[in-house]
C-alpha positions as MATLAB code, in Angstrom:
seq = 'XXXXXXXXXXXXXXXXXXXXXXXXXXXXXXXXXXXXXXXXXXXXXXXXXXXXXXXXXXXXXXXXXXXXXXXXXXXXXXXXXXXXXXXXXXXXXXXXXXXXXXXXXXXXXXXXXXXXXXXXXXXXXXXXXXXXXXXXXXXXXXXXXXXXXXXXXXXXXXXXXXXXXXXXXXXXXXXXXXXXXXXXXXX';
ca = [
     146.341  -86.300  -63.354;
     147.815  -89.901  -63.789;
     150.753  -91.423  -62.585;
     153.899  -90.693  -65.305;
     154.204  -94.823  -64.396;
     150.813  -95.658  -66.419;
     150.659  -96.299  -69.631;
     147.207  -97.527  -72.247;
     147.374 -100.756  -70.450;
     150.168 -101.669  -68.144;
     151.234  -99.719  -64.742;
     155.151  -99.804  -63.781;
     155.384 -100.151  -59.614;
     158.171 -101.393  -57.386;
     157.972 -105.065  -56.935;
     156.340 -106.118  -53.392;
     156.752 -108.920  -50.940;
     153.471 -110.253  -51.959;
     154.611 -110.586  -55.627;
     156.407 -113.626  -54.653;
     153.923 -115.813  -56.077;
     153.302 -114.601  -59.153;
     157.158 -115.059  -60.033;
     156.895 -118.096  -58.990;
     154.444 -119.049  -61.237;
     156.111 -117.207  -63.913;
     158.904 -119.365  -63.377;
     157.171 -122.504  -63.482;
     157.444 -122.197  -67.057;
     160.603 -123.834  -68.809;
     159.771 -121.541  -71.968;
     159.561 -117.921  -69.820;
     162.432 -118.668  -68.037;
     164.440 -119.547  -71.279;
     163.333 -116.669  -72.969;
     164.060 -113.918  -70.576;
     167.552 -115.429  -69.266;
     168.044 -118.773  -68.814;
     167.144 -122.134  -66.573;
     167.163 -121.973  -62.958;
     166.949 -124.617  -60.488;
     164.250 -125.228  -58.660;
     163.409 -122.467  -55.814;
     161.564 -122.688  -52.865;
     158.537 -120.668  -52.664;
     160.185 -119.456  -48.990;
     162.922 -118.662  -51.424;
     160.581 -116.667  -54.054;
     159.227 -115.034  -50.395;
     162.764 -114.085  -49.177;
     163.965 -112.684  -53.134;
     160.712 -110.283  -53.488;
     160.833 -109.140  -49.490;
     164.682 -108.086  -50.674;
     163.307 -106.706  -54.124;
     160.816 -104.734  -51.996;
     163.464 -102.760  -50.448;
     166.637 -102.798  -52.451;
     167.899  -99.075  -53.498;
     168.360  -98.437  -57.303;
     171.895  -98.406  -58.139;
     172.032  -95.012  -60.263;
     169.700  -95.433  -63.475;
     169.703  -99.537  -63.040;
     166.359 -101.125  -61.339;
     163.743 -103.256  -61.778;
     160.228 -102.766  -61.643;
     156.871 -105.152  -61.512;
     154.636 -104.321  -64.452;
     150.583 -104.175  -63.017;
     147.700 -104.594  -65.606;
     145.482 -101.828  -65.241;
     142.684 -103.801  -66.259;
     142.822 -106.573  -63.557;
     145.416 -104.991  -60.914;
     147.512 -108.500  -61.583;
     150.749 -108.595  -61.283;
     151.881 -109.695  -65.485;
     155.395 -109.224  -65.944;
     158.902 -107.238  -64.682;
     161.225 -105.181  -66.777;
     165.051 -104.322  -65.404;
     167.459 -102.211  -66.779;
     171.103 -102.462  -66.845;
     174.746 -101.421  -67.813;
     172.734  -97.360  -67.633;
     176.229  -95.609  -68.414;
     174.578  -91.653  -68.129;
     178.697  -91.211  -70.159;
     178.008  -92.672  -73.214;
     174.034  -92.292  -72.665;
     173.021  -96.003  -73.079;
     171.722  -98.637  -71.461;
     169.906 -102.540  -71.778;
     166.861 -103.203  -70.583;
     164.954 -106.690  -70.723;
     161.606 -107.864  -70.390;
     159.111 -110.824  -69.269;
     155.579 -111.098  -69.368;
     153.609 -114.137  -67.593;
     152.993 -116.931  -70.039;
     149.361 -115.949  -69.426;
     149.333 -112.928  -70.159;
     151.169 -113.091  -73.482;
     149.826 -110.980  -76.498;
     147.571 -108.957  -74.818;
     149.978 -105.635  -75.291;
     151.623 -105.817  -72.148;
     154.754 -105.563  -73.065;
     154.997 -102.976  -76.264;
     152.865 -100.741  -73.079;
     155.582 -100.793  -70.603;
     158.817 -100.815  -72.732;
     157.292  -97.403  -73.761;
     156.651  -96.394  -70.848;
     160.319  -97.292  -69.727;
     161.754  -95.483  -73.139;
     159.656  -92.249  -72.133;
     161.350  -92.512  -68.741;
     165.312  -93.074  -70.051;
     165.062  -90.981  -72.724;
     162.429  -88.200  -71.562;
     163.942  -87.397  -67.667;
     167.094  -88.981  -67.651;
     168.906  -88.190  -70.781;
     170.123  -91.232  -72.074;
     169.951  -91.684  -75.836;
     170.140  -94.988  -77.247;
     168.739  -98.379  -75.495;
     170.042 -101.304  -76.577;
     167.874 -105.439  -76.087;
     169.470 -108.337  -76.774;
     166.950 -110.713  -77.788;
     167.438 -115.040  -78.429;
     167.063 -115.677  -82.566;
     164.304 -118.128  -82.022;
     162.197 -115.742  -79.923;
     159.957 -114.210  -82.587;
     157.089 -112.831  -80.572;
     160.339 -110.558  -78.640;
     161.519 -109.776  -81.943;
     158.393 -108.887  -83.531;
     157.687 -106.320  -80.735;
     160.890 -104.387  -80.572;
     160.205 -103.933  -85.022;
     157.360 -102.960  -83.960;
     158.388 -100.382  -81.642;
     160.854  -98.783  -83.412;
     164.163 -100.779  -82.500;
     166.694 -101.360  -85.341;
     168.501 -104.653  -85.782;
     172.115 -103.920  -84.705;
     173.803 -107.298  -84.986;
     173.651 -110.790  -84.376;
     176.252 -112.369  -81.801;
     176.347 -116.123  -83.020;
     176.655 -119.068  -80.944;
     176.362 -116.916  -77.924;
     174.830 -119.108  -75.561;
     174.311 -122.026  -74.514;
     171.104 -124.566  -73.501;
     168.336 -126.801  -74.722;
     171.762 -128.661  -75.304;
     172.608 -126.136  -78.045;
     174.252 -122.727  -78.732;
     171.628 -120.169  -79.903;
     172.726 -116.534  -81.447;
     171.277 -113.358  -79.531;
     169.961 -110.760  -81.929;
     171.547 -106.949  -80.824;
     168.719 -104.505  -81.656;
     169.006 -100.534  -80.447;
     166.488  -97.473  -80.536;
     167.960  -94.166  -80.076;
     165.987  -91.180  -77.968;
     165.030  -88.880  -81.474;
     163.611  -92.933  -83.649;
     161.747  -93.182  -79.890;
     160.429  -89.378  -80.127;
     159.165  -89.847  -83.650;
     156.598  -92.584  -82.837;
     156.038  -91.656  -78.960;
     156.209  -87.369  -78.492;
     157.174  -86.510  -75.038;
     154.277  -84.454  -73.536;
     154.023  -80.991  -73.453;
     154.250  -78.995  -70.244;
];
């Protein structure tokens, strides 16, 4: 029997000190950082070190973590995927997502956000998730039609860099649209 935390292509594990590296590299690139959140300054790589060792061993605050997401192929570390504001009351929450500039288009990423969606909406009730997603990033958009996500709303001008504002696409998949492409299993 596998792991609930492996998908076709991707497996979802707790980030470890010796990640550091890897998000470091991931980080190296203007465009990744810009498309999962936003510029950072510079970091030291004992600074990279110090941020995974904590990663490593931080406690999930109720339904909100982050996790590293593994190729199965390779055992390489390609990506991480976090989510946030999980409100079990209203039964939603955000999530985001960022693959490796390597390891772009290879499936990573429609692999884990399904496995995530099987997790939040098959054991822990929740029924809607909710991305917001930068207008100009396509391939993100692409994927989440793809998936099943629904265009919610667009939030214009809503932030700022590249020494412009740039509008952040609201897109939402509720548990039973998630169900309908991806079945929970059977016991």
């Amino acid at each position: 029997m596998s792991s609930f935390w492996t998908g076709e292509r991707v497996r979802l594990r707790g980030i470890e000190p010796e990640d550091w590296e890897a998000f470091m590299e991931f980080d190296a690139h203007t465009g990744h950082q810009r498309s999962v959140d936003a510029l950072h300054p510079p970091r030291s790589a004992e600074g990279y070190h110090a941020w995974a060792a904590e990663q490593a061993v931080a406690t999930p605050t109720g339904d909100t973590f982050r996790l590293a997401i593994e190729a199965l192929d390779t055992g390489e570390l390609v990506g991480a995927l976090s989510t946030a504001d999980a409100d079990p009351r209203t039964g939603r929450f955000h999530y985001g997502i960022g693959i490796g500039a390597d390891h772009q288009r290879r499936g990573y990423a429609a692999d884990a956000v399904v496995v995530l969606l099987r997790f939040m909406f098959g054991e822990r009730r929740y029924h809607k998730c909710e991305a917001g997603i930068y207008a100009f990033n396509d391939a993100s958009l692409a994927l989440h039609r793809k998936l099943g996500f629904a265009e919610e709303g667009r939030l214009r001008d809503h932030e700022f860099f590249a020494g412009r504002h740039h509008d952040l696409v609201l897109m939402g998949m509720t548990a039973p649209e998630f169900a309908e492409r991806h079945p929970f299993e059977t016991l």
